[in-house]
N, C-alpha and C positions, 0 to 999 in steps of 0.2 A: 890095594889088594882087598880090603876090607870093602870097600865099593862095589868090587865085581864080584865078591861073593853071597853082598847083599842079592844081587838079582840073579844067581849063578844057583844057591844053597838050594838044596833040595828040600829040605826042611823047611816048611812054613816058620817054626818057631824059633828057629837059627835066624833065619832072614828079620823079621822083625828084631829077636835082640842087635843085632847087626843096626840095623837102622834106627834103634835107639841109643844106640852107642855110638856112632855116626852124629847122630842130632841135626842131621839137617834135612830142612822143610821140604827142599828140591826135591832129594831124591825121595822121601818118603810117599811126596803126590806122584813121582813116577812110576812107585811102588804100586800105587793106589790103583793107579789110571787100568793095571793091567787087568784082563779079564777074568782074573780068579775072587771071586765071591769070597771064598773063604781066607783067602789073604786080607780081603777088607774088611772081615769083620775084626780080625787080630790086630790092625790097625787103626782101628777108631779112637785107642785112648790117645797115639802121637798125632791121629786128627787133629781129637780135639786138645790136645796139649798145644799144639801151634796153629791154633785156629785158623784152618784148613776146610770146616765142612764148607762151606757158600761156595769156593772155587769146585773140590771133589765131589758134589751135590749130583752133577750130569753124570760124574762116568762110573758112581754108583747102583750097585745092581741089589735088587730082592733085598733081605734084612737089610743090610747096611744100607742100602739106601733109606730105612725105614727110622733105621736109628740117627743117620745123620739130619734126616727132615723134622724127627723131633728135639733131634739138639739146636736146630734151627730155630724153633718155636720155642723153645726155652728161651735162648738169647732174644728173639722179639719181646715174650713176655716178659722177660727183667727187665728189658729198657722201659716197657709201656703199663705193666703193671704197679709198680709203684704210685707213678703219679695219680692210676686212677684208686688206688686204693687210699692214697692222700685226700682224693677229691672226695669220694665217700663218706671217708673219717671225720672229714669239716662238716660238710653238710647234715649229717647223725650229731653232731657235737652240738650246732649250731641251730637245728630241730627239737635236741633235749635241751637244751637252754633257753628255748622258747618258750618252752611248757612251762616255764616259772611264771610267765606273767599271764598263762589263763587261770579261770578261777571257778570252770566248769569240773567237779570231778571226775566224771563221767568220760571225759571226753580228755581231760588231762591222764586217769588212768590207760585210759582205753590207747592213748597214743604213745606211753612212755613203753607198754607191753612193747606196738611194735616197732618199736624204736630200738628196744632193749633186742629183739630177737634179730632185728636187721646189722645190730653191733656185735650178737657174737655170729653172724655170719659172714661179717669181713675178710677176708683173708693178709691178715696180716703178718703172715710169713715171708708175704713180699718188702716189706721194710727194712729196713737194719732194724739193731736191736736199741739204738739209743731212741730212732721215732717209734717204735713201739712201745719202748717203755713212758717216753714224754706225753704219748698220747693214751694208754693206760692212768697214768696219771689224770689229765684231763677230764675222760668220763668218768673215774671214781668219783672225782671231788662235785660233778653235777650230777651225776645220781644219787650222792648224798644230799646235796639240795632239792633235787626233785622229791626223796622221799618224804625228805620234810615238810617240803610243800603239799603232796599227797597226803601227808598226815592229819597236816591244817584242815586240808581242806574233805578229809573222809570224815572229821572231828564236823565240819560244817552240814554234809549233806546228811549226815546220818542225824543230823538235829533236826536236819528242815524234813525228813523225811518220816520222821517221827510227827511234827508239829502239822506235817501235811494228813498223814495217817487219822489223827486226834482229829483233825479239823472232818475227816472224813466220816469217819466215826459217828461227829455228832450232826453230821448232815443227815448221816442215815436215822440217826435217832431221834433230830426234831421232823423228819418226814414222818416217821413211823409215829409220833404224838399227833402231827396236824392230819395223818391220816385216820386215827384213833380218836380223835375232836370233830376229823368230819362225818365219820361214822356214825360217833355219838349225836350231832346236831342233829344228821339225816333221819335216824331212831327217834327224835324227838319230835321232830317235826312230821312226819308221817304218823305218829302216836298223836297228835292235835290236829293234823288234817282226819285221821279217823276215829276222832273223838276217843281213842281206846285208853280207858287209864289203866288196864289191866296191866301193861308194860311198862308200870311205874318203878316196881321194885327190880325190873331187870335192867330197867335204865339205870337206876341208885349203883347199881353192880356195876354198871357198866363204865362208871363217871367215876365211880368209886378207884377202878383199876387204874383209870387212868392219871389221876391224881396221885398215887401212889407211884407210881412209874415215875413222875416229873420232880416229886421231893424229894424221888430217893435218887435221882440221879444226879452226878456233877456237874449237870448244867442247869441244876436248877433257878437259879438266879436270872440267866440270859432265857428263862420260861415263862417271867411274871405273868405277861402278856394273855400267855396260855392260859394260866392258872386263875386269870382275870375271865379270861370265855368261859375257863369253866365252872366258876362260881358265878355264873351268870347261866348256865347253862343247870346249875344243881338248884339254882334260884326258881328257873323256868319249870323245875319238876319238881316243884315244894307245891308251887303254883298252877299244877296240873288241871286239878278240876275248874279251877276257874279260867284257868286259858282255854280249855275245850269251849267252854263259853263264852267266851270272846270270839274265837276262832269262830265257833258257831253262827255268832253276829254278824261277824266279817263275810261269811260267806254269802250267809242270807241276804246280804245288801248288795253281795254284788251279783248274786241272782236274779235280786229286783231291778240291779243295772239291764244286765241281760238282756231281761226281758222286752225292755222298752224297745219298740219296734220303730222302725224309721217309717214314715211317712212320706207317700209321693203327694197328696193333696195339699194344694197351696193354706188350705182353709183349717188345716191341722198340725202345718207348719209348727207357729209360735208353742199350740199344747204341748207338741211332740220335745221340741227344744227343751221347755221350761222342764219338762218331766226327766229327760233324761238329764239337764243339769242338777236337779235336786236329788237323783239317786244317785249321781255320779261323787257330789260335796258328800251327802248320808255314808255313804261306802270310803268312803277319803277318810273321813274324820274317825269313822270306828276304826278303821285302819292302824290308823298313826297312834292310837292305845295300846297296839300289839305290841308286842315283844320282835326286838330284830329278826330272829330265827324266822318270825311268820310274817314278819312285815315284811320281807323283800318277796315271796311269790305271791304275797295277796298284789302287793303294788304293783308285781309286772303283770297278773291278770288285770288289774283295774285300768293299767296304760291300754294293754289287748282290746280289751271291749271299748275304750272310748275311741281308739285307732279305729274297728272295726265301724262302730256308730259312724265316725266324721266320713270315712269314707261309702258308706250306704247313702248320707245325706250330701255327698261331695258337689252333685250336681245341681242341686237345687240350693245351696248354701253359696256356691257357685255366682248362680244366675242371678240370687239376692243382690249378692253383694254387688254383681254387673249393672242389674236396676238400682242400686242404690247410689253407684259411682257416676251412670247416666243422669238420672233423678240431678243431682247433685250440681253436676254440668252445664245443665239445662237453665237449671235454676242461677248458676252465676250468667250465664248467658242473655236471662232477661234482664239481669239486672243491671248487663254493663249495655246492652240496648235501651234503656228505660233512662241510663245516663248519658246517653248520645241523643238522644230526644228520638228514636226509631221504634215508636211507641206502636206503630199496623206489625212490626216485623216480632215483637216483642209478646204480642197477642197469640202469635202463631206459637213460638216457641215453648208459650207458658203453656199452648196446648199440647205440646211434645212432654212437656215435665209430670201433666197431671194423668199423659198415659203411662209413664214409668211407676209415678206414685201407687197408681189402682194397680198396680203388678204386685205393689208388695206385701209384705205380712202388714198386719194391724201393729206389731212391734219396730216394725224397721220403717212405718208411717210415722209413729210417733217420732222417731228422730228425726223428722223434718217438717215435720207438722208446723213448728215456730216460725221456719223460713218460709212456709208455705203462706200462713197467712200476713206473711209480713210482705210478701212479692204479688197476693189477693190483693192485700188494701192500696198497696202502690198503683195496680192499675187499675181498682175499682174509679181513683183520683182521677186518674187518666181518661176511662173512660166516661167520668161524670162531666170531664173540660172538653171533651171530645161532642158531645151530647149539645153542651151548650151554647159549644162554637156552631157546631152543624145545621142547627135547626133553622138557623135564617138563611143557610148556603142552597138548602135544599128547596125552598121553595124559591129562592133566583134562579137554583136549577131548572124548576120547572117552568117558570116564566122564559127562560130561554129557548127551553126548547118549545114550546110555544109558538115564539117569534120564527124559529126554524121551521115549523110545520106552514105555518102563512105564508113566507117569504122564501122558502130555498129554494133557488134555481140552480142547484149543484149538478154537476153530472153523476152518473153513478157510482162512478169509483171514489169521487170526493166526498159524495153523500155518505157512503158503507165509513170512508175515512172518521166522519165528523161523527156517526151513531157511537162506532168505536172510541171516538176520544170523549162524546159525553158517558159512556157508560163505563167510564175510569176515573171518571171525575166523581160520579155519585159512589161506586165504590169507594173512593176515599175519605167518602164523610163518616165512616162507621159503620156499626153494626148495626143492626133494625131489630128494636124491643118493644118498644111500646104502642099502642092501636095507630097512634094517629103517625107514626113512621110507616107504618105498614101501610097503610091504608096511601101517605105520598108516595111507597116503593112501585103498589099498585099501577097508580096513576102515572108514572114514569115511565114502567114495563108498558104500558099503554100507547102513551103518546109516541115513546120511543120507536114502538113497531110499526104507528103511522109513519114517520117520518123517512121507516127504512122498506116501506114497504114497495116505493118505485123500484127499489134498488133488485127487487126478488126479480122480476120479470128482463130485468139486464142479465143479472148472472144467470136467468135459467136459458137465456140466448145463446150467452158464453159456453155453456156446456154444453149444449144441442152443436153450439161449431169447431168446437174442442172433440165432440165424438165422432162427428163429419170426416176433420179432421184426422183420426185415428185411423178411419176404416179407409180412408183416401193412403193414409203409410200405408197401412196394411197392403192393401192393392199393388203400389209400390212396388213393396219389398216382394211379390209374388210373383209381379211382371221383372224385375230384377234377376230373380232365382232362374224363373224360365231361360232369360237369356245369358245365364252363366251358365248354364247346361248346354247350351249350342259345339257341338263338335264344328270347333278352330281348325282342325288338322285335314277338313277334305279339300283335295284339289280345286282348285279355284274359289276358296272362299272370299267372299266379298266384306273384305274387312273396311271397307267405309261403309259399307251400311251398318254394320254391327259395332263400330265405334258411333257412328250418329245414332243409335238408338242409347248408346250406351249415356252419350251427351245429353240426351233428352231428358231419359230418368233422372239423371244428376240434376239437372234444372226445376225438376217440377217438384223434387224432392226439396229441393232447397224452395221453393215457389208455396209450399203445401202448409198449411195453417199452422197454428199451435195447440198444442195438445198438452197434457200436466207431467210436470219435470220426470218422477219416476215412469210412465208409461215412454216418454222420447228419450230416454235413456236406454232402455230397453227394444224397441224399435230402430233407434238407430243405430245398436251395435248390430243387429240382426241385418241392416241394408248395408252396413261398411262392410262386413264380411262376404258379402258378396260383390260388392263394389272394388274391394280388392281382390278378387279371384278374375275378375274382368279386367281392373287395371293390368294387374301384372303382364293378363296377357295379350294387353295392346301394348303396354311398354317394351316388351319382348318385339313382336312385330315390327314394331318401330327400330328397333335397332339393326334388326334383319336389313327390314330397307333400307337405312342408313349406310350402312358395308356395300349396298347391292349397288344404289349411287355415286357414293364413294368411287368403287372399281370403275364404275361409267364415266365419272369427274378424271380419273387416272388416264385411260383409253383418251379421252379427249385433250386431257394435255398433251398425249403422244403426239397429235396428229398439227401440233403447229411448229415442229419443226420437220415437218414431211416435208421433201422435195413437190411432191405431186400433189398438185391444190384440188386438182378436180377429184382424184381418190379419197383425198382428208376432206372434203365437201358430202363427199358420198356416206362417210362412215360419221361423221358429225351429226349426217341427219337422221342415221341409221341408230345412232345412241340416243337422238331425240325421241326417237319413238317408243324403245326402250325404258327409255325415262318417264315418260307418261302411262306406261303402263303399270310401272313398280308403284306402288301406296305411298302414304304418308308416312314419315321419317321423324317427326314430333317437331317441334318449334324449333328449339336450339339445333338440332341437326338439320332443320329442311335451310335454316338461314347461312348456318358457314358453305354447307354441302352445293348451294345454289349462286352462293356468290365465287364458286371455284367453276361452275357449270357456264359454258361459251352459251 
C-alpha cells in the first residue's frame, strides 16, 4: 500500500517521506526517472544517501541535474585530490629542506618566502585529520631549521656586506687622494714647464690639504706610498726656483736637439750625425738630474725628436749601411779568390769593393780602412809575381807572333780564330804600367792587326753575300705573297701550275744563301706564313681529288662483275679519261688510290 502511494500521493512531500520510509534504492530511481523537476530536487538527499547520482545523471533535468553533476565532481575530487595534495605536501617539504644546505642568503631567503606562500596555499582540507596534522608537524619542525639557518646566514651577509661597503668606501677615498696627488703633480709640473713660482704658496695649500686628508683618515697606514709622493712632491716645491732652472736647462738642450737639421748631402753626413749625437747625450744627461715629475715628459720629448731625426735620415743611414754590408762582401770575396789562387778574377772584384768604399762617409771608411789595406797589400804581392812572371811571356808573345806574320797560311776563318786566341793569351799576362809594357802593348796591337788584316777583306765578302743574300729572301717572300693572293676558287683553275710555282719557291728558298741568325729568323717567319696559307690550300685540293678518284676506283670496281664486257670496257675507258683529268691527290693518296685503279 505504501508503494502505490508512493507514486499515487499527490503531495510531493508525502511521496518522498513515503520513499524514505520505504528505503529502497529501486523505487526511489523510479521515483526519480519521472518527469517532474520538482520531485527531483526533494529527492536528491535519498540520491545521494544511496549513491544513485552516476546512474540518475541522464534522466535528470535543470537544477537537479546541476546539483547531481557537482555531487559528481565532489566524489571525483575526493578520490583524486588527496593524493595530489600528498604530492604537493612532499615536494614543498622536500624543497624547504633543501634550503638548508645552500649558503646563498639571498636566494635561501628569497626561496623559503615562496615556498612558505605555496604551503599555506595547499588545500589541505582534502586529507584526513591525522595526515594533516603529521604533516603540519613536518613543516614546523623545518621551518624552524630554516629559520635558523636564515639567521646564520643573514648574521653572515650582513657582515660581508658591510665589509663589502668599507672595502667601497675606501676605493672611493684612495681615488679621490690619487686624483687629488694627480692634480697636485699636474699643478707642479706645469708651474716648472712655465717657469712660474708665483704658484708656489697655492701649491703649499694645495699639498698641504692633501696630506691632511690621508692622516686623518683610517686608511692611513695602507697610504704610505702616497704620503711618500708626496713628500717628494712638497720636496719638489721647497726646490722650486732651482728646478725652474734645471727645467730651463733641460729645455734649452732639447731645443739645440731640435734644431739639428738632417742632411741630404753625403759630404755633411758624418757632421750632421756627430752633431746631433752630442745634443742628443747633452739633453740625456741634464735630463736624468730632473726630478721624476719632469723627467718623464722631458724623456718622452727627447725619444720624439731622436724618433723624428732617425726617421729624416732613414734613407741615407739606409743606403750606408747597404754600402757597408756590400763594401764588406766584396771584400771577403777577394779574399777567398786570392785563396783559390783566382788572382785576374779577384782584381775585378777588389774593383767592385773600392766603388762601394768611395760611396761612404769618411766615418763608416774608417771602419774598413784596416781591411782595406790589408786585401791592397795582398794583391799589390800578387801583382808584383804577376809582373815578374810576365815580362819574359810577353816578349815569346811577340816573337810568336812574329813567326805567324812570315809563315801563316791559315784560311780566314782560322786566322780571325788564331788573332783571337793570341789576344787572350797577352790579356792574361796583366795589367800594363810601366813605359816599356806600353810601348810591347803597342807593338802587339800592331803586329797583331798585320796578321788579321787578310782576314778584313774575307769577312767584308761575307757580308756583301749575306746582304745579297737578304734582299734575294726579300724577293722571295714577295713573289710568295703574290701567289698566295691568287683566287683558288675560279672555275678551272689550274692547280698544277700553281702547286709547281709553289715547289719552286720552296726550293730556291731553301737553295738561297746565308744571311745573320736574327734577320733569318725574321724573314723566315714572314715566308712560312705564307707558305702555309698555300699549303693548306693545296692539301685541301688534294684531298678533293682524292674522294673524286676514290668514287672513280669504286665505279670501276663495279664494272668486273658486269655480265657485259663490251659495256664495262666502254665505261673503264670512260673513267680513264676522267681520271686524267682530276689533279694530283698527294703522294700517300695517288699510291693506295692507284693501285685499287684497273
Amino acid at each position: 500500500m505504501l508503494e502505490k502511494l508512493a507514486f499515487s500521493e499527490s503531495s510531493l512531500e508525502v511521496r518522498v517521506k513515503l520513499l524514505k520510509r520505504l528505503a529502497q534504492p529501486k523505487l526511489i530511481e523510479q521515483s526519480f526517472k519521472q518527469d517532474d523537476e520538482q520531485l527531483q530536487l526533494l529527492l536528491l538527499p535519498l540520491v545521494e544517501q544511496y549513491g544513485l547520482q552516476k546512474q540518475l545523471l541522464k534522466s535528470a533535468k535543470g537544477q537537479a541535474k546541476s546539483s547531481l553533476e557537482q555531487a559528481l565532481e565532489q566524489q571525483k575530487l575526493a578520490k583524486e585530490k588527496p593524493a595530489e595534495v600528498l604530492a604537493q605536501v612532499k615536494m614543498i617539504l622536500a624543497k624547504l629542506n633543501a634550503l638548508r644546505d645552500k649558503h646563498d642568503y639571498k636566494e635561501v631567503n628569497n626561496q623559503f618566502g615562496i615556498l612558505t606562500e605555496q604551503w599555506q596555499g595547499l588545500e589541505l582540507s582534502w586529507l584526513d585529520q591525522e595526515a594533516v596534522k603529521e604533516n603540519q608537524q613536518k613543516y614546523s619542525t623545518i621551518e624552524a631549521r630554516i629559520s635558523s639557518h636564515l639567521t646564520a646566514l643573514k648574521t653572515e651577509f650582513e657582515a660581508a656586506e658591510k665589509a663589502e661597503q668599507a672595502k667601497r668606501e675606501k676605493a672611493v677615498f684612495l681615488t679621490e687622494v690619487e686624483s687629488q696627488l694627480n692634480l697636485a703633480e699636474q699643478a707642479l709640473v706645469n708651474a716648472l714647464e712655465q717657469l712660474d713660482v708665483s704658484k708656489q704658496a697655492d701649491l703649499e695649500t694645495q699639498l698641504s690639504q692633501v696630506r691632511s686628508k690621508i692622516t686623518s683618515s683610517e686608511h692611513s697606514v695602507e697610504l704610505v706610498k702616497h704620503l711618500d709622493t708626496l713628500a717628494d712632491f712638497e720636496s719638489q716645491l721647497k726646490q722650486l726656483p732651482e728646478l725652474v732652472v734645471a727645467n730651463q736647462a733641460a729645455q734649452t738642450a732639447l731645443d739645440a736637439l731640435a734644431n739639428v737639421t738632417p742632411s741630404t748631402e753625403l759630404s755633411e753626413l758624418d757632421d750632421t750625425l756627430n752633431s746631433q749625437k752630442s745634443a742628443y747625450n747633452n739633453a740625456k744627461g741634464i735630463i736624468e738630474q730632473l726630478p721624476n715629475t719632469l723627467k718623464k715628459p722631458a724623456k718622452a720629448k727627447l725619444s720624439a725628436l731622436s724618433k723624428q731625426f732617425k726617421a729624416a735620415m732613414a734613407e741615407q743611414l739606409d743606403a750606408q749601411q747597404n754600402e757597408l754590408k756590400q763594401a764588406r762582401r766584396k771584400a771577403k770575396d777577394v779574399q777567398r779568390l786570392v785563396e783559390q789562387g783566382r788572382s785576374k778574377v779577384a782584381f775585378g772584384v777588389f774593383k767592385g769593393f773600392n766603388e762601394h768604399y768611395e760611396r761612404l762617409t769618411t766615418a763608416n771608411q774608417a771602419q774598413l780602412e784596416p781591411l782595406r789595406e790589408q786585401i791592397s797589400a795582398q794583391l799589390d804581392d800578387i801583382r808584383d809575381w804577376q809582373k815578374y812572371a810576365s815580362a819574359p811571356k810577353r816578349v815569346e808573345l811577340l816573337a810568336v807572333l812574329d813567326e805567324h806574320i812570315e809563315s801563316c797560311d791559315l784560311a780566314p776563318k782560322q786566322r780571325a780564330e788564331l788573332v783571337k786566341k793570341l789576344r787572350v793569351q797577352w790579356h792574361e799576362l796583366g795589367r800594363i804600367d810601366t813605359d816599356e809594357e806600353k810601348s810591347q802593348a803597342k807593338q802587339f796591337d800592331e803586329k797583331l792587326e798585320v796578321l788579321f788584316a787578310p782576314c778584313r777583306e774575307f769577312f767584308a765578302e761575307q757580308e756583301q753575300q749575306r746582304e745579297q743574300a737578304k734582299h734575294a729572301r726579300e724577293d722571295l717572300i714577295s713573289e710568295i705573297t703574290k701567289l698566295a693572293e691568287i683566287d683558288t676558287s675560279l672555275e678551272g683553275f689550274n692547280w698544277r701550275e700553281f702547286e709547281s710555282q709553289f715547289n719552286k719557291l720552296n726550293k730556291q728558298w731553301r737553295a738561297a744563301g746565308s744571311v745573320d741568325s736574327d734577320i733569318y729568323k725574321s724573314l723566315n717567319s714572314a715566308f712560312k706564313v705564307q707558305a702555309k696559307c698555300i699549303g693548306d690550300a693545296i692539301r685541301t685540293q688534294h684531298e678533293l681529288n682524292a674522294q673524286l678518284k676514290q668514287a672513280l676506283v669504286n665505279t670501276a670496281a663495279e664494272q668486273v662483275e658486269s655480265e657485259d664486257l663490251a659495256q664495262a670496257c666502254d665505261v673503264l675507258k670512260s673513267l680513264q679519261k676522267q681520271w686524267q683529268k682530276i689533279g694530283f691527290a698527294g703522294n700517300k693518296k695517288r699510291k693506295s688510290v692507284m693501285a685499287s685503279f684497273p
